[in-house]
N, C-alpha and C positions, 0 to 999 in steps of 0.2 A: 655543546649540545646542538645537534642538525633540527636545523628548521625550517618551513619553507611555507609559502601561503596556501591554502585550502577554500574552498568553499566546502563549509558543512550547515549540517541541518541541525538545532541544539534542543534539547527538549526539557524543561524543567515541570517536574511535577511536587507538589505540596499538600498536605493533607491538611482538613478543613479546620480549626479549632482548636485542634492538640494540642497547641503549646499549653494552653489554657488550663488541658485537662493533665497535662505533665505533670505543671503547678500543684500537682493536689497529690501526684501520685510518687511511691515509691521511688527510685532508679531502677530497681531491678524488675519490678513490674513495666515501668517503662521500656525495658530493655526486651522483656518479653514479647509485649506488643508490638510493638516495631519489628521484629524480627522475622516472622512468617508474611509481611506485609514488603518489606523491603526484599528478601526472595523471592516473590513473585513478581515484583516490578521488573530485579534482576533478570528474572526469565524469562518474562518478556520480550522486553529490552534486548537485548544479547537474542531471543529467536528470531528479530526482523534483522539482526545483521546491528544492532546498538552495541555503545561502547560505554558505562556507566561510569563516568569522572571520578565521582563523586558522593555520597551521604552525607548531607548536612542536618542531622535531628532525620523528621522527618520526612525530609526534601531531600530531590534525587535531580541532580542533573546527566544528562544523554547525550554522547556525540550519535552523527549518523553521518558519516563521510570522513571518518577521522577516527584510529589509526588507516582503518581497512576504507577507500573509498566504492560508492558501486553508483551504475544510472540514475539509481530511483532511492536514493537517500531520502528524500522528503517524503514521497509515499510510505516510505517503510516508517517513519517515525512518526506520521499520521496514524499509518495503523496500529501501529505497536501503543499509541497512546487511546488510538479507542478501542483496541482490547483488554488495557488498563482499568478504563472504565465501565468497561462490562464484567469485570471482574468485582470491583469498587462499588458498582450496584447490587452485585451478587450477594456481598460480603456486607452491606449496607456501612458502607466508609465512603464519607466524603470527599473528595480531593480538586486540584485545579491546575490544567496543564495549559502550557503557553508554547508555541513549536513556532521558532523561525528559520530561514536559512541565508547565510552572509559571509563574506569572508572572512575567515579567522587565521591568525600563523600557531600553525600546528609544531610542537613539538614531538618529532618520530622519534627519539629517542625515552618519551616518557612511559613509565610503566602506569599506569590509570589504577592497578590494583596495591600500588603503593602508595595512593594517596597523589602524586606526582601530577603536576595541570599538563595537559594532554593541549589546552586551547587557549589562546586569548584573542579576546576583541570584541567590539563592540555590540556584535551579533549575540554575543554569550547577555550582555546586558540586556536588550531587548526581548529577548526569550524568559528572562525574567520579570520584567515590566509585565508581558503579555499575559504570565501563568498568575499575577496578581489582579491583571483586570479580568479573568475569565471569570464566568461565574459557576457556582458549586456546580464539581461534576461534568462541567465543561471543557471543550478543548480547542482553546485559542490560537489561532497564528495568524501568521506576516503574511504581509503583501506576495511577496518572494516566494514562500510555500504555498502558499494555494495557488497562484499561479503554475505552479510546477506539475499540480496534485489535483486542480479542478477538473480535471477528466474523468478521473477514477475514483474523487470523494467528491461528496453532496455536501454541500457547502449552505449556512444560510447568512448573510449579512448581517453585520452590527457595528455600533458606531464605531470608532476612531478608539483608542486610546491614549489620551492624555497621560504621557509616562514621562514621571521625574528623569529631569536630565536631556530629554528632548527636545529639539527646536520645536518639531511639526510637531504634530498626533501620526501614531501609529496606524496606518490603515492595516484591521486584522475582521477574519471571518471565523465563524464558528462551524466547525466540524460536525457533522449530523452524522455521517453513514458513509459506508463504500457503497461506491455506485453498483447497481444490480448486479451489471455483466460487467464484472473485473477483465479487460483488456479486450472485451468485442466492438464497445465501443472508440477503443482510443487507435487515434489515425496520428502521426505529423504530416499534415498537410503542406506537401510541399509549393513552399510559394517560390522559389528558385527555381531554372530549367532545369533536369538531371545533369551533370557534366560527370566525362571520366567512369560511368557504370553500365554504361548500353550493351559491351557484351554481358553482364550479370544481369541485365533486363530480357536481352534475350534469349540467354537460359530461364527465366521463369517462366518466357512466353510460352518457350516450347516445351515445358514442364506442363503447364496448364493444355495444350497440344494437345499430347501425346495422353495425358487423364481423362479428357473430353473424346480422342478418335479410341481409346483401347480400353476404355470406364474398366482403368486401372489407376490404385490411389500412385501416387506422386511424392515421394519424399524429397527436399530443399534442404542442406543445412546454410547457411550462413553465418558466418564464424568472422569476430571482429572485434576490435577493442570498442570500449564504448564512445560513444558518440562520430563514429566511420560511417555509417549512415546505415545500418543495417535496418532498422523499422524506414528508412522513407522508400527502400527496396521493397518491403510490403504494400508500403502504401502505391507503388508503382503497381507492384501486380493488381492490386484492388482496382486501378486507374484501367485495367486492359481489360479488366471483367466487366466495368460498368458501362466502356464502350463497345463492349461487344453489342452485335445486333440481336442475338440471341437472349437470352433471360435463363441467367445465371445467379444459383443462389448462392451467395459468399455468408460463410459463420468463419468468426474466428475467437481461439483462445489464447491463453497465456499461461503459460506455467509458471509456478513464482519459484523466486532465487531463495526462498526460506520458508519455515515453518515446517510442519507435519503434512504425512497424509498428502504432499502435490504431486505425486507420480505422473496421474492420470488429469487433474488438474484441468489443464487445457481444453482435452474431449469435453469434461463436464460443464465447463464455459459455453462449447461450442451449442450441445443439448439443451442447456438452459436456457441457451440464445435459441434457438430454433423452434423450442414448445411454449416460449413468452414463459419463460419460469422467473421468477424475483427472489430474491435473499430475502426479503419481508414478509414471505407465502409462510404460508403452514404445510407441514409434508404430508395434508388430504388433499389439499389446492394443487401441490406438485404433484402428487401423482394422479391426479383428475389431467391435467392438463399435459404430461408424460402420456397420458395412456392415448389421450385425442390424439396427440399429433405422432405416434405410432400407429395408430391407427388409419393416417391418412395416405401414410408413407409407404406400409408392407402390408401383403395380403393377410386375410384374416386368419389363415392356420399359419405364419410364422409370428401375429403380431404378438400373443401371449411369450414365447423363449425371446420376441426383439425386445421388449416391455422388460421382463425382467432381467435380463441383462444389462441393462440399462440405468438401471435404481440403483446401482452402488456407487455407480457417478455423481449422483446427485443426494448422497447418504440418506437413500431411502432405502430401510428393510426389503429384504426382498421377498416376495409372496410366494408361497409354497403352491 
């Protein structure tokens, strides 16, 4: 069997009490329950790009970086585990998830849907530790993941976990929420000189140029395998804008690699970043605060057709 090392992201979730209430119940009742509960983790799971190991009873282990690897494996299995739980709130099921990321030797030859381990290593064990110290409903991880994912998830602090089998305690944070503006805020800040990419800098410059002398928009692709430096190339052009003399306003969005519905994704980033819209708002608060800052931007007989074009971005009905 070919195998080789990986860094993945491991995500174990467990439901609260069940065992308890199993004890009491049929098999086939049992079987019933778990079954519409375990499909929706599956689809979940599998829609941020997961790989589902496993079914244990009620507990469900996750790769994220393993068969298929991508950038942002640890963001995707954050979110994919607090869409779990907003699901899990919905349905009033308790559950408790623990997300770390660490090297594991991946086997590429396992099938995952044969039952077949897909991962081993000690990262798989911590991931378990962590979905036991989390509390109901919670969504616990590593040091490792939040560091990866504190850009883009709102994080709140808690203590250590004391996990059997450990030297140290665990240092793990609790998962509140995606940050507002999914990818307007996240920069790599480059602490190194650029080396090796100044002609690619100064094609952006003169992209940014030629949109500022011709207030004509500008299309860039940048095309690269992951980690070639293509986001600190963004952050370069951000770096020419802020020292311009002039006062230049930069928004930016991110299209995501999965889910439903991101066609447009980005733009809607970009609007939400630009009228101060939150993911926590109500959609009377966004469209009070859509309408102002249309309002600021376009004359008053195009702001009504700018305004409503504008609200599907942001999945607000659109006003007749």
């Amino acid at each position: 069997m070919r195998q080789e090392r990986k860094v993945v992201t491991v995500l174990f979730c467990d439901l609260v009490g069940f065992t308890s209430r199993a004890e009491e119940m049929d098999p086939e009742d049992v079987a019933a329950l778990l079954a519409p509960y375990q499909a929706r983790l599956k689809d979940e799971l599998e829609r941020y790009g997961g790989t589902v190991e496993k079914f244990i009873g009620d507990a469900v282990m996750a790769l994220f970086g393993a068969p298929t690897a991508h950038e942002d494996d640890p963001e995707r299995a954050v979110r994919a585990a607090l869409a779990i739980r907003s699901f899990a709130e919905e349905e009033g099921i308790e559950l408790r998830i623990g997300i770390t990321t660490g090297e594991a030797l991946v086997s590429l030859d396992a099938r995952p849907e044969l039952g077949e381990t897909v991962a081993t290593g000690d990262v798989i064990n911590t991931a378990a530790r962590l979905q036991s110290a989390a509390p109901v409903n919670g969504v616990l991880v590593g040091e490792s993941t939040y560091r990866a994912t504190d850009r883009a998830v709102e994080y709140e602090p808690t203590d250590a976990v004391e996990a059997k089998g450990k030297a140290e305690p665990v240092q793990a944070w609790l998962a509140v929420a995606p940050r507002a503006r999914l990818g307007v805020d996240v920069f790599q800040v480059g602490r190194a000189p650029l080396i090796g990419r100044e002609q690619e800098r100064a094609l952006l410059a003169t992209a940014l140029s030629r949109a500022r002398s011709e207030r004509q928009p500008q299309l860039v692709t940048l095309v690269g395998v992951p980690g070639v430096g293509k986001s600190r190339l963004v952050h370069e052009l951000y770096r020419i804008v802020d020292e311009d003399p002039d006062l230049i306003v930069w928004r930016q969005g991110r299209s995501l690699p999965y889910g439903e519905g991101v066609a447009f994704w980005a733009i809607g980033e970009i609007v939400k970043a630009h009228a101060g819209i939150l993911e926590s708002e109500s959609a009377d608060v966004a469209s009070e605060k859509l309408a102002a800052a249309v309002r600021d931007l376009v004359a008053e007989h195009d702001a009504a057709w700018v305004e409503r074009s504008l609200r599907p971005l942001l999945g607000l009905n659109v006003r007749r």
